[in-house]
C-alpha positions in Angstrom: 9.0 123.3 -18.5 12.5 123.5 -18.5 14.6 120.5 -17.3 18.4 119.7 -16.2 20.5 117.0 -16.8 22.6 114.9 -14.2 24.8 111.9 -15.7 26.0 109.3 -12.8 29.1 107.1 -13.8 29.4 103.6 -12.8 31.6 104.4 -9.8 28.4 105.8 -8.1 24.9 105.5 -7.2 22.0 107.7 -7.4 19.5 108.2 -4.8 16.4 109.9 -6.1 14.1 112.0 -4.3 11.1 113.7 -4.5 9.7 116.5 -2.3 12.1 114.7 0.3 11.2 111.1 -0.4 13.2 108.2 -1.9 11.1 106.7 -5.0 14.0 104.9 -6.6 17.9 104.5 -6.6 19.5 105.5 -10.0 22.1 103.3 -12.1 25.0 104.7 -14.4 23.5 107.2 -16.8 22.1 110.5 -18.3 19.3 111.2 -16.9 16.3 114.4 -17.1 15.3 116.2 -13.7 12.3 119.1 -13.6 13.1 122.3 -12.5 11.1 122.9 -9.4 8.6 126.0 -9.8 7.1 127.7 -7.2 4.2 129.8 -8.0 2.5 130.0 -4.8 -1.1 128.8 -6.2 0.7 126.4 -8.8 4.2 124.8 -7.6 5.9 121.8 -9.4 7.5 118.9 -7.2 11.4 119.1 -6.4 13.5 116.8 -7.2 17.0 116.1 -5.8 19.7 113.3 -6.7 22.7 112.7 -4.3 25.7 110.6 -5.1 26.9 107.6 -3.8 30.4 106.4 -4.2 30.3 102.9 -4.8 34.1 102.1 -4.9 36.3 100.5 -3.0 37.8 102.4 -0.2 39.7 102.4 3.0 39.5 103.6 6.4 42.4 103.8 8.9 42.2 104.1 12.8 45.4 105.8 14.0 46.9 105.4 17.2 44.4 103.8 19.4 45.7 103.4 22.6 44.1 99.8 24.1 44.7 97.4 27.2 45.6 93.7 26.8 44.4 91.5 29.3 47.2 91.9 31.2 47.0 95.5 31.9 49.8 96.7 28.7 48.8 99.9 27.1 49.6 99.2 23.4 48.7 101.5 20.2 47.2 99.9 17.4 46.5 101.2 13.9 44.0 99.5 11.6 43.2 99.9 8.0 39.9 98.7 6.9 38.7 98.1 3.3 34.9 98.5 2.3 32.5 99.5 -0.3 28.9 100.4 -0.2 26.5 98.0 -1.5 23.3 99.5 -0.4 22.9 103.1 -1.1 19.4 103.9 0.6 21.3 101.7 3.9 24.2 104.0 3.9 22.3 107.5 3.8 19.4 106.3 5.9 20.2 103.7 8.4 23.3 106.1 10.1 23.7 109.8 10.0 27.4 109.2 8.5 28.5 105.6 7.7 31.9 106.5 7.3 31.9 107.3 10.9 30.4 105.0 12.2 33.0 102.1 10.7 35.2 103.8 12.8 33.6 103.5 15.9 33.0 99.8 15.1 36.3 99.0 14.3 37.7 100.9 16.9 35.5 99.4 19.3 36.0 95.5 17.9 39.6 96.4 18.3 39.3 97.4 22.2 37.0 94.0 22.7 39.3 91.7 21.2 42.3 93.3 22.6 40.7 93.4 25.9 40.6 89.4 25.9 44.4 88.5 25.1 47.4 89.3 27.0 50.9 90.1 25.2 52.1 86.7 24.8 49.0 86.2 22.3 49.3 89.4 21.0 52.9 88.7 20.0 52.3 84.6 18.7 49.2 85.7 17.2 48.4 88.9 15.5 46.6 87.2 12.7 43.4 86.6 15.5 43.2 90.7 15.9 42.1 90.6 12.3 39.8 88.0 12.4 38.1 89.5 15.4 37.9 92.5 13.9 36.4 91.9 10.9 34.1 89.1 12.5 32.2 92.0 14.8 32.4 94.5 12.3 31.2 92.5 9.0 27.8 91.7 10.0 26.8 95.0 11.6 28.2 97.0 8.9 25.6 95.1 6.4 22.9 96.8 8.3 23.9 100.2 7.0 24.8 99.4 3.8 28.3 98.8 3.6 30.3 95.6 3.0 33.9 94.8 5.0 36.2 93.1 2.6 39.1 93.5 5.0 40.4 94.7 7.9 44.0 94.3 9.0 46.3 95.5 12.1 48.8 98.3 10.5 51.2 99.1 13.4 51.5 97.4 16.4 53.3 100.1 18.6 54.4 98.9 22.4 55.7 100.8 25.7 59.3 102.0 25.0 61.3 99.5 27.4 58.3 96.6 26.5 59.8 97.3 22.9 63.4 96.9 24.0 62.5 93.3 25.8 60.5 92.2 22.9 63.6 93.3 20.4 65.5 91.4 22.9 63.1 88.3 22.6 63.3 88.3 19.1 66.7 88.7 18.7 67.3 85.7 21.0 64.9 83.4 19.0 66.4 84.5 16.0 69.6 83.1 17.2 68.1 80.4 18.6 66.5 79.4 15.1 70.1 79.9 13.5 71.9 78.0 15.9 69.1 74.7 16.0 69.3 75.4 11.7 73.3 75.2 12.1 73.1 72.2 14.6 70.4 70.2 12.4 72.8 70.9 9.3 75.9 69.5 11.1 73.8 66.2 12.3 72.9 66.0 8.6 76.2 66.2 7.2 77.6 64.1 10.3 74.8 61.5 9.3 75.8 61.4 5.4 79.5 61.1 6.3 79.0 58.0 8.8 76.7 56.7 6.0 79.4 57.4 3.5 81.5 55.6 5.6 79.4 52.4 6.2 79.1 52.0 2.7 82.5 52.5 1.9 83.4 50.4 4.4 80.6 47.7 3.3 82.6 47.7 -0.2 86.2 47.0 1.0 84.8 44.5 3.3 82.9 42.9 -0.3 85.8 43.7 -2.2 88.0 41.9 0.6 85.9 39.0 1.0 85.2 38.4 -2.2 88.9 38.4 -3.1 89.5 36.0 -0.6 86.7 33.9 -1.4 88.2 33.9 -5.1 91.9 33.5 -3.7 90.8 30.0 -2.1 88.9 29.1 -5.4 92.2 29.1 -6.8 94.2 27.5 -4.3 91.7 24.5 -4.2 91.6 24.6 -8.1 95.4 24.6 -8.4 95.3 21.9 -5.9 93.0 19.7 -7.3 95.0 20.0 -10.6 98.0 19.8 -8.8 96.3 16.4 -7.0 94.6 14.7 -10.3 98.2 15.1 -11.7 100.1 13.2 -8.9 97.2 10.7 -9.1 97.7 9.8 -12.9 101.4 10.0 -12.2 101.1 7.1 -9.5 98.5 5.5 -11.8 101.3 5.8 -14.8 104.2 4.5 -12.7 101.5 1.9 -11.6 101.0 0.6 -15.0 104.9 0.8 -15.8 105.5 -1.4 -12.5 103.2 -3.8 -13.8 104.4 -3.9 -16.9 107.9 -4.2 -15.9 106.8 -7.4 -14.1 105.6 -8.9 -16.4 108.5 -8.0 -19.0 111.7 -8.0 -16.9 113.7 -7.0 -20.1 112.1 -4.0 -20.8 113.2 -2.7 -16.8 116.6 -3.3 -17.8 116.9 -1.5 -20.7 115.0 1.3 -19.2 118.5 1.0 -16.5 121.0 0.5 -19.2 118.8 4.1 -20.7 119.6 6.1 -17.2 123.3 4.7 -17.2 124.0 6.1 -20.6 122.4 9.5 -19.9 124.5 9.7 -16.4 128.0 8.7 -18.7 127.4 11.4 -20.2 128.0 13.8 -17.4 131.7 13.9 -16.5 131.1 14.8 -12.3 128.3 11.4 -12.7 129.3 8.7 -10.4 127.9 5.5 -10.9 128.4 2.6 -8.1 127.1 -0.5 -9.3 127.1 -3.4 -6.8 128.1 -6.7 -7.9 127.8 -10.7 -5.7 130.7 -11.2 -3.3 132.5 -14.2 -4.5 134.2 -16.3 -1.5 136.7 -18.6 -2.2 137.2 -22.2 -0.9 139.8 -21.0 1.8 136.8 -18.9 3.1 138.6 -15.6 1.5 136.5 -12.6 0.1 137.2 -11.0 -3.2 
């Protein structure tokens, strides 16, 4: 009986049926299917294979025009990635599974749109997404197919709602420069005045310790200058005493200073002698 040959690659999936019913799903590789033969009185069963694409793939909604919940007509576009994971799900469970993702998404879209007003809308975007893919995930699995993501594309709003929100942005742009502009001048005002404390810290250091060494040398130089004069009284004090006791050697120390001062021609020397009064009560 002659046969044909069908080879599946690993990007797809074989579903295998005979006489219309699915005895088993077919993995990447060559593989023998009977001719069906028709006799009348003798008839062979028929077998058919249809493909499955296994891959990765995307799916955009264009354009869909939605309500927030504060009446704004907005059009969304989403892109959703998938794959199939469950071949027999995906032909069986819905007459086209492509289809029917878009109708999911699309309607997860107009639910979770539905229950946020602009302001969300515009602070949020992210939660779109997550709603999205949170309604759509688990009821995909029941036909086969597996969400991997599912993002907002374009966000498109009314034409003078788009001129506000340009506006809005604009202004919080500016807003961000100036408070970026106003926290870098406090910084830099900050580090000067800082600067200038510890410069100031230093002279007044500098200063104080200058002083502090200024007086360390004045007392020094005074105590010097005081332990001098001290052993120049206690010197003088010894000569007295020993003057006293030797009278001679204090007048030779005087006939010493005379001779020095004779020596110098402007000297003048007065030297007082005992008035002598006569007998007739006369003074020489």
């Amino acid at each position: 009986m002659a046969r044909r040959e069908i080879i599946i690659k690993d990007t797809h999936r074989g579903l295998w049926y005979v006489d219309g019913v699915l005895t088993r799903i077919l993995e990447a590789g060559r593989y023998s299917i009977p001719r069906h033969i028709d006799l009348g009185v003798y008839r062979t069963p028929r077998v058919e294979v249809t493909l499955v694409d296994v891959r990765e793939r995307d799916l955009t909604i264009k354009g869909q025009e939605i309500l927030t919940a504060d009446k704004v007509a907005i059009r969304v576009s989403i892109i959703a990635q998938f794959r199939v994971t469950d071949p027999r799900a995906a032909l069986h469970e819905v007459a086209n599974y492509e289809e029917r993702l878009y109708s999911d998404v699309q309607l997860a879209a107009r639910r979770s749109l539905a229950s946020m007003n602009l302001e969300d809308i515009l602070t949020n975007r992210n939660r779109l997404s997550e709603d999205i893919l949170r309604d759509v995930k688990e009821s995909a699995t029941t036909y086969g197919l597996a969400i991997l993501r599912a993002d907002v594309k374009d966000l498109i709003f009314p034409g003078n709602l788009q001129e506000i929100m340009n506006r809005v942005l604009t202004a919080e742009r500016l807003s961000q420069a100036q408070l970026v502009e106003a926290r870098t001048k406090a910084d830099a005002q900050r580090i000067d005045a800082q600067a200038r404390a510890e410069v100031a810290q230093i002279e007044s250091d500098t200063q104080a310790r200058s002083q502090r060494q200024v007086a360390e040398s004045e007392a020094e130089a005074q105590r010097i200058k005081t332990t001098a004069e001290v052993e120049s009284l206690r010197e003088r004090e010894g000569a007295a005493g020993v003057y006293t006791q030797h009278p001679a050697l204090l007048r030779l120390h005087e006939l010493e200073t005379l001779r020095s001062l004779a020596r110098v021609a402007n000297a003048r020397i007065y030297i007082g002698f005992d008035k002598h009064v006569d007998p007739d009560g006369e003074k020489d």
